[in-house]
C-alpha positions as CSV (number, residue, x, y, z in Angstrom):
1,X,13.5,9.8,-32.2
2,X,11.6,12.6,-30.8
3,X,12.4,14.0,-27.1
4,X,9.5,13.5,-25.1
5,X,11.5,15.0,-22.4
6,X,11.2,18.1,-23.6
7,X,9.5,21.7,-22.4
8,X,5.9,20.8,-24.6
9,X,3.7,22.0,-21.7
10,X,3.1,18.9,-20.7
11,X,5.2,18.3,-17.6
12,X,3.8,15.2,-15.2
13,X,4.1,16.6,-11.0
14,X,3.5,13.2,-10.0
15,X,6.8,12.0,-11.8
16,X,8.9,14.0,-9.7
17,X,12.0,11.8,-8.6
18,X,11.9,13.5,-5.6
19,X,8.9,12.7,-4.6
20,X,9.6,9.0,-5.7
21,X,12.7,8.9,-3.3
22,X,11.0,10.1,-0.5
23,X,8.2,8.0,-1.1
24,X,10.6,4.5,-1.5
25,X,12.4,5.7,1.9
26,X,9.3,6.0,4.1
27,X,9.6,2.0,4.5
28,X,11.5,0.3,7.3
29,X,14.9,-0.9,6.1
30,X,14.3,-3.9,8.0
31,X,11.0,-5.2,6.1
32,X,12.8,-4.6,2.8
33,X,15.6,-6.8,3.6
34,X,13.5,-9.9,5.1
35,X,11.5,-9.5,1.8
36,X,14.4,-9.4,-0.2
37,X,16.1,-12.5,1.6
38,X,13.2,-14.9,1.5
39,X,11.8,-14.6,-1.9
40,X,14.7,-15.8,-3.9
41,X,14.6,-18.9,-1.0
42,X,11.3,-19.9,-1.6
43,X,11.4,-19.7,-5.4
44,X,14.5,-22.7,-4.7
45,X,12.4,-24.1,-2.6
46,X,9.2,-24.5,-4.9
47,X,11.7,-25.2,-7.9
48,X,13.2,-28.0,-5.7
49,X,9.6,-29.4,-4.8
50,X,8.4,-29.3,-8.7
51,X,11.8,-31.1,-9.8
52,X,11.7,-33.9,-7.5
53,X,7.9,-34.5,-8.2
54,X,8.5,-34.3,-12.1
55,X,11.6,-36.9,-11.5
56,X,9.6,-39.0,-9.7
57,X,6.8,-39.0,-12.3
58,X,9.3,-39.8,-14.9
59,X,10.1,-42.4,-12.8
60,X,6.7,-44.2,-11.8
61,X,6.0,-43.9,-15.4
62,X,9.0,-45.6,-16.6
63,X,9.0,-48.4,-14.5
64,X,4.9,-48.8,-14.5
């Protein structure tokens, strides 16, 4: 495979990492972490919700 990596002239600023970091820290530690903690609870939430309905379905259909 070729190194597109490599000194070609065609260096991208805008990827710095550096900037990327300092960019990802500007947010406030404590927004990430109630984002982080409620998403993977709603998901079991809604996947709860959609497998009870479903059963139920199965059910009502089966004994209809």
């Amino acid at each position: 495979m070729a190194n597109t990596q490599g000194p070609q002239g065609n260096h991208d600023p805008a990827g710095n990492t550096q900037m990327f970091r300092a960019f990802v820290d500007e947010a406030p530690q404590g927004a990430q972490q109630a984002a982080a903690a409620s998403g993977p609870r709603l998901g079991l939430i809604i996947g709860v919700v959609v497998a009870v309905a479903i059963v139920a379905a199965v059910a009502w259909l089966a004994l209809s």
